[in-house]
Every structure is written in structure tokens, then in C-alpha cells.
C-alpha positions as CSV (number, residue, x, y, z in Angstrom):
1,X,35.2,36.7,97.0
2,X,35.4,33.8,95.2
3,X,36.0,33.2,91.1
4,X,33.8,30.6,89.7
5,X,35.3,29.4,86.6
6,X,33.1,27.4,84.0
7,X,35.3,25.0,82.1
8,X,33.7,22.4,79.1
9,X,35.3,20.5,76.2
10,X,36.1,22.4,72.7
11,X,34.7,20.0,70.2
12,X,37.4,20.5,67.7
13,X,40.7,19.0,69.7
14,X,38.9,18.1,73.5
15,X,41.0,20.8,75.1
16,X,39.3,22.7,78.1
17,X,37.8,25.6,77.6
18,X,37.2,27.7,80.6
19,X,34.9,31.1,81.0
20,X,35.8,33.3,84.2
21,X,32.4,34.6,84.2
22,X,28.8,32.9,83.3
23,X,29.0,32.8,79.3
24,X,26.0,33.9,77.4
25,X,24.0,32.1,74.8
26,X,25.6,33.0,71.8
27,X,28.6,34.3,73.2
28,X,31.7,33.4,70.4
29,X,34.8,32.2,72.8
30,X,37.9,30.5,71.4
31,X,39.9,27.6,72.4
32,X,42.7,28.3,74.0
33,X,44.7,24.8,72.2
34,X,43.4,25.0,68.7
35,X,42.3,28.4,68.4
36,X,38.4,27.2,66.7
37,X,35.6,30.0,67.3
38,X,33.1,28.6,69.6
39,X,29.7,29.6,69.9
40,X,27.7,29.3,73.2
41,X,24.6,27.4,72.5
42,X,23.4,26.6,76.1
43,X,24.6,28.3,79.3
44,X,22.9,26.1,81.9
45,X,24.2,23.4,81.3
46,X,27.3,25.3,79.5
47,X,27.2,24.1,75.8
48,X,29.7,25.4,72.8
49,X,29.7,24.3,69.1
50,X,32.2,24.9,66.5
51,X,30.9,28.5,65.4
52,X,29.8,28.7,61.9
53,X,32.2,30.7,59.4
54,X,31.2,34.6,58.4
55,X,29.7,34.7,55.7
56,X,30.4,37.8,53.4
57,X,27.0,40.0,52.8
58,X,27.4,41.4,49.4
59,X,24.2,43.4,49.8
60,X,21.7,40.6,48.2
């Protein structure tokens, strides 16, 4: 059996980012060079953003 590996660019530092199994829209991965949160925006063709900080919920 065979491993396809997924591999795109992080957008922070250019470094390859590689998923060992088909990533999932809005999956969060991190880059393995910078360590920026990444957020799956498109799996086909494979798409990551620079994930948007938490925000803190203070029950408003």
C-alpha cells in the first residue's frame, strides 16, 4: 500500500507543509519551520491560510 502525502506552501515563511492523509476543510495543521496555525480552506486543490487567532468568549 502506498502513502500519498499532500505537501503545499505555509504562507508565513514558504516552508512545506505536508498532510499524510487527505486534509479536511477547516482542518487547523501547523508548520513544521515556523510553527503558524494553518487553517485548511480548500482540500481539492489543497489550500491553507494563516489561521485566525482565538478569540476569548466572555459570555456576550
Amino acid at each position: 500500500m502506498t502513502t500519498h502525502v499532500q505537501t503545499t506552501e505555509c504562507p508565513e515563511c514558504d516552508a512545506r507543509v505536508e498532510f499524510s492523509r487527505p486534509p479536511l476543510c477547516g482542518e487547523i495543521a501547523r508548520c513544521g519551520d515556523c510553527g503558524v496555525e494553518l487553517e485548511v480552506t480548500s482540500a481539492s486543490p489543497l489550500a491553507v491560510v494563516v489561521a485566525p487567532p482565538v478569540q476569548e468568549d466572555w459570555g456576550e
